[in-house]
VMD Tcl script that draws the C-alpha trace (Angstrom):
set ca {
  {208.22 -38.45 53.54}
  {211.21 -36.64 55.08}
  {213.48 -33.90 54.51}
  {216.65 -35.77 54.75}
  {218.83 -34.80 52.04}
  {219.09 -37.98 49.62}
  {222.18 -36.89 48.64}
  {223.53 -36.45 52.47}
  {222.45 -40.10 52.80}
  {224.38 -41.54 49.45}
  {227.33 -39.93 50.50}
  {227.37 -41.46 54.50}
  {226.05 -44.65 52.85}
  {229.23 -44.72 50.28}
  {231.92 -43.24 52.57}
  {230.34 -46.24 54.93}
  {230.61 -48.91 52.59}
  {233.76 -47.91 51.09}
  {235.40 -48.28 54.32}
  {233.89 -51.70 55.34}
  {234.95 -52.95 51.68}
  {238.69 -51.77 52.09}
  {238.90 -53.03 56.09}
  {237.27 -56.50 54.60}
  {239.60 -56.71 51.37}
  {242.37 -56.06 53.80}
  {241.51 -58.67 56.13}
  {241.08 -61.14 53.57}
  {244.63 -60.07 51.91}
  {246.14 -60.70 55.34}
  {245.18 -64.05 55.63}
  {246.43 -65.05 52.46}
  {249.37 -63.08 50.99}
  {252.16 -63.42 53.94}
  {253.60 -59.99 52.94}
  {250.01 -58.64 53.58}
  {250.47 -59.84 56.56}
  {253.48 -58.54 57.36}
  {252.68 -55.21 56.90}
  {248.63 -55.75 58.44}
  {251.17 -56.61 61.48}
  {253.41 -53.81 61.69}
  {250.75 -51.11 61.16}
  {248.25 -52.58 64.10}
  {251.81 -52.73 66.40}
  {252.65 -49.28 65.50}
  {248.96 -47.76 65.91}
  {248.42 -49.57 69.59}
  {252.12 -48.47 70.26}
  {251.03 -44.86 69.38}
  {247.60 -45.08 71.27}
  {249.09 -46.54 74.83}
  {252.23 -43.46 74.67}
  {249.41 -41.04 73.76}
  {247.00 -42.44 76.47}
  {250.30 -42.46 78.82}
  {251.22 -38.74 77.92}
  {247.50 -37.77 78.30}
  {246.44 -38.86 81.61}
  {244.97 -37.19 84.04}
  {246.83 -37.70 86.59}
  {249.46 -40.54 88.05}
  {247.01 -41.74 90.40}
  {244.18 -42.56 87.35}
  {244.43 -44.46 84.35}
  {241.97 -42.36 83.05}
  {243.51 -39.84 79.92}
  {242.41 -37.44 77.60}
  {242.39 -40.16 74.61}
  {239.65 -42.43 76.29}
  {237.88 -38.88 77.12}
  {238.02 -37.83 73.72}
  {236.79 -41.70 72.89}
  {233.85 -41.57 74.76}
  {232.79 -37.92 73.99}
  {232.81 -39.44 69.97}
  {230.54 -42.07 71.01}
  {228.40 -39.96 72.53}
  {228.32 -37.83 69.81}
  {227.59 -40.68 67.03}
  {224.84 -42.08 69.73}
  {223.12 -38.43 70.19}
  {223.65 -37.86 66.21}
  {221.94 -41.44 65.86}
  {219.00 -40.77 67.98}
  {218.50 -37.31 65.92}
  {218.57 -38.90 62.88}
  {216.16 -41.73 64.18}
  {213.54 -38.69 65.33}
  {213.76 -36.48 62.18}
  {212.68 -39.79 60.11}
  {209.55 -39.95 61.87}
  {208.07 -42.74 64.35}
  {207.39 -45.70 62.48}
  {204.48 -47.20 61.89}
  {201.41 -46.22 63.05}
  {197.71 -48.32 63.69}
  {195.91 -44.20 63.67}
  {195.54 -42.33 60.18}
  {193.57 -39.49 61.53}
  {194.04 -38.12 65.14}
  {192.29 -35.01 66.66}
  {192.34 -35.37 70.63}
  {191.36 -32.05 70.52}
  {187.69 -32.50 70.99}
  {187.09 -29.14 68.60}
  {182.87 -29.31 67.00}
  {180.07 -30.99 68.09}
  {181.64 -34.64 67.22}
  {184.06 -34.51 70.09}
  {187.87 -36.20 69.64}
  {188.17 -38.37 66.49}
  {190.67 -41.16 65.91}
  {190.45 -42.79 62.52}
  {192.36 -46.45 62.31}
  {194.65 -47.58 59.66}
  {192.12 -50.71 59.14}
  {189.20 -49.20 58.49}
  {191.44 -46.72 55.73}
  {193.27 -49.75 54.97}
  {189.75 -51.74 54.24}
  {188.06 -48.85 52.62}
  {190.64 -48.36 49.88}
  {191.82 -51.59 49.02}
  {187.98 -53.25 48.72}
  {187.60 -50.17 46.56}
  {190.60 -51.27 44.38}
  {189.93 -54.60 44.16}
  {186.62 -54.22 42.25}
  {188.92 -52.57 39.61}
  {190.46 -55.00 36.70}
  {193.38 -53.22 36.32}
  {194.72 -53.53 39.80}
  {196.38 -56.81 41.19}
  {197.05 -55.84 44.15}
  {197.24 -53.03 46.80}
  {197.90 -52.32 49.87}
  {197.55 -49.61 52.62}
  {199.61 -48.57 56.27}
  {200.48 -45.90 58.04}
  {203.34 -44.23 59.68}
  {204.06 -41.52 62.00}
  {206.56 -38.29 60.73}
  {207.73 -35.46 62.80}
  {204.65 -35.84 64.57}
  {201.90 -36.42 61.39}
  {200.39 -39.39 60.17}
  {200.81 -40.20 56.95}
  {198.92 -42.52 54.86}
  {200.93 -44.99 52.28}
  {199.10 -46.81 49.40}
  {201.07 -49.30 47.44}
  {199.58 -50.50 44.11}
  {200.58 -53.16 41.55}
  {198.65 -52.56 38.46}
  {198.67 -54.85 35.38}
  {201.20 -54.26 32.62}
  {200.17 -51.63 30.37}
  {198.29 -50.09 32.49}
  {198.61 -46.11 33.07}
  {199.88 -45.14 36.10}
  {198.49 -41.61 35.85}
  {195.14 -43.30 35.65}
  {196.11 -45.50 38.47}
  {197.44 -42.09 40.94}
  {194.02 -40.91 39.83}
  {192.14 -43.56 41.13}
  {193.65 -43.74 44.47}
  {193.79 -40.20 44.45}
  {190.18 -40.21 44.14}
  {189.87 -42.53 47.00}
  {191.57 -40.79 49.20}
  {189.48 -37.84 48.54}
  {186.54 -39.86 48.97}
  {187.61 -40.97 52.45}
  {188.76 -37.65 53.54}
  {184.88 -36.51 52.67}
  {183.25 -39.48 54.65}
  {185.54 -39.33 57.68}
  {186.11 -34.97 57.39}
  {189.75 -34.63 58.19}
  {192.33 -34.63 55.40}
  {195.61 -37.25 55.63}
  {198.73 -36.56 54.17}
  {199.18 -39.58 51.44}
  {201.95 -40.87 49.65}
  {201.48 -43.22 46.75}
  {203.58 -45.73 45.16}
  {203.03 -47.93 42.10}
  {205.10 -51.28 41.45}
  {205.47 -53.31 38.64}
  {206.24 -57.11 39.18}
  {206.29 -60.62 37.86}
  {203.18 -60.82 38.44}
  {201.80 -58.43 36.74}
  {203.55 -59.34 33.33}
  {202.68 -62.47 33.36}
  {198.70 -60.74 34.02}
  {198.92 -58.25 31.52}
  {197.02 -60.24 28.74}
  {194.92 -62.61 31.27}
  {191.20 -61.37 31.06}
  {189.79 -61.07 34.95}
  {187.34 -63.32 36.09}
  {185.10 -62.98 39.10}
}
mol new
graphics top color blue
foreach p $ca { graphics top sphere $p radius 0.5 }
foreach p [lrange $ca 0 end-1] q [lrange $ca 1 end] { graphics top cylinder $p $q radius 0.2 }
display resetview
């Protein structure tokens, strides 16, 4: 539903937890191993010894405590904030309670604005008259600025799920006819407990 790179992602999210898994392993060798310790010791004394003589040798001026380090410090945090907040937009806005908006009042209707419940409603009543569907569900989100419509379906074991894209394929169709404006959809189809121990249960209404 977005054009970040999934392999852009894996890598931040491994470099990431690589680093969190070495800084924990190496707190957790500290505390136990007293050589670990030793050297855990040394190295954070000789990296805030080399951070207060660069801070020193980098200040601005005698009169200021302010140096380049803790400029260079906060320009990285405002960098990672600013990068954060890009990333954050380019995902899209979240959920959304609207699956069709046109504010521009263009034909004889006027504005429309479509809800997520009455989509939601339409398509999961229509899928739970089906047998082969246990359960569904619908809800919308906002990306770069369009609303996209999300149907989640659990169908019973066994049961195709190119027949089950089909259906609520067909759906969606079906509502983009009665309501006249076409929504971007994504479907996804789970499998679960559930629906194993369902697959050879007859329905009964």
């Amino acid at each position: 539903m977005n054009s970040t790179n999934r392999g852009v992602n894996r890598t931040v999210l491994f470099g990431l937890g690589l680093v969190l898994l070495v800084a924990g392993g190496g707190a957790v060798l500290a505390s136990v191993w007293s050589v670990a310790t030793g050297i855990w010791e040394s190295w954070t004394a000789t990296a805030v010894s080399w951070m207060q003589d660069a801070a020193h040798a980098s200040r601005v001026s005698e009169a200021t405590t302010l140096s380049g380090v803790t400029i260079a410090a906060l320009a990285l945090v405002l960098v990672i904030v600013v990068g954060a907040m890009v990333v954050i937009v380019s995902l899209g806005g979240g959920r959304s309670s609207v699956v069709v908006r046109d504010e521009t009042g263009d034909g004889a209707q006027g504005p429309v604005v479509i809800r997520q419940r009455f989509a939601s409603d339409a398509i999961t009543r229509s899928l739970a008259a089906r047998g082969e569907i246990l359960t569904s569900q619908v809800s919308a989100s906002r990306v770069r600025g369009t609303d996209v419509l999300h149907v989640s379906v659990t169908p019973r074991r066994n049961t195709s799920p190119v027949d089950v894209a089909a259906t609520v394929t067909r759906l969606v169709d079906n509502l983009a006819t009665l309501t006249g404006r076409e929504t971007p959809t994504l479907i996804s189809i789970h499998s679960s407990v559930r629906a194993r121990l369902a697959a050879d249960q007859s329905r009964v209404d």
